[in-house]
N, C-alpha and C positions, 0 to 999 in steps of 0.2 A: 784569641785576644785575651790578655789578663787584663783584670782590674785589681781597681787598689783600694783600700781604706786602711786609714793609718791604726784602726785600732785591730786588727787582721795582726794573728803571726803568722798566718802562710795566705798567698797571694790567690785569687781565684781566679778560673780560665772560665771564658764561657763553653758551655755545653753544647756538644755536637746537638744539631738538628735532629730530634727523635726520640732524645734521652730518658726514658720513664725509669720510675723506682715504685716498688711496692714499700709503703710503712702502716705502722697501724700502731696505738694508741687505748687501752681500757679495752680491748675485743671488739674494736671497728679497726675495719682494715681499707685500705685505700692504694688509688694507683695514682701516680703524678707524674707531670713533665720538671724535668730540672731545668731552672736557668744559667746558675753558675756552679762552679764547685771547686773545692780546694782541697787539700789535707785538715784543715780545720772546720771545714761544714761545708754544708748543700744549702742552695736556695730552693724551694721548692714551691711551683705554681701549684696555686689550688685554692679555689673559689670563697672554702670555711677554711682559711689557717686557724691555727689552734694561738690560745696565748700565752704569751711567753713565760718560760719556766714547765710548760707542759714536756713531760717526756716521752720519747718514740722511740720505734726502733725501727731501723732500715733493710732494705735489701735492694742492691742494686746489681743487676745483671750486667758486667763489663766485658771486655772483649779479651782480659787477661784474665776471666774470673768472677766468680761470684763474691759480693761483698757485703758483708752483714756488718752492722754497727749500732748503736745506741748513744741517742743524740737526745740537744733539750731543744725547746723550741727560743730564740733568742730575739726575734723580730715579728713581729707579725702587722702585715696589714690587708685589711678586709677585701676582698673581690678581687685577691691578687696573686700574695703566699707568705711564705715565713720562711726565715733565715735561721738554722738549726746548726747548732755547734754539736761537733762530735766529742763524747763524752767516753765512749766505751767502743774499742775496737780490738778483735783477736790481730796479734801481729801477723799471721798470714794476710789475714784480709787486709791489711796495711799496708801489706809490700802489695799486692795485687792492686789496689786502687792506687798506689804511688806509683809502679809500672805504667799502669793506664795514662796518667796525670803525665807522667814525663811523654809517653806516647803523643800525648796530646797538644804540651806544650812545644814539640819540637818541629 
């Protein structure tokens, strides 16, 4: 299922059932379930989201690929998650997580 927000350049799908990421932030490192995701950011469930402008860095295990990124934190609300825009991605992990995504979307 995609959703929308018109302030999105690229559209998000929700997240198969199961989806975790590791990220970590200042030498705390963390595991999360994803809710949605796009080519422009992940939403990520997690109880203490950071506030926004905070920066992270990702790794997510896909089924085309490992995919490392470096995102900021863009949304954040308390006992729930934050919405992380991606800031920094090697193009390999790009086309690996766009593989995925079209996988996903189809």
């Amino acid at each position: 299922m995609t959703t929308t927000n018109d302030l999105r350049s690229y559209p998000r799908l929700s997240s198969p059932s199961g989806t975790i990421l590791a990220w970590q932030t200042a030498g705390k490192r963390f595991v999360s379930s994803v809710d949605n995701l796009g080519l422009g950011g992940i939403y990520i469930r997690t109880p203490e989201p950071l506030p926004p402008g905070t920066f992270i860095q990702l790794l997510l295990d896909v089924p085309t690929g490992e995919v490392r990124a470096r995102a900021v934190v863009r949304t954040s609300q308390p006992l729930q998650g934050m919405g992380v825009k991606f800031v920094a991605m090697q193009p390999e992990d790009r086309a690996r997580f766009a593989r995925w995504l079209n996988l996903l979307s189809s």
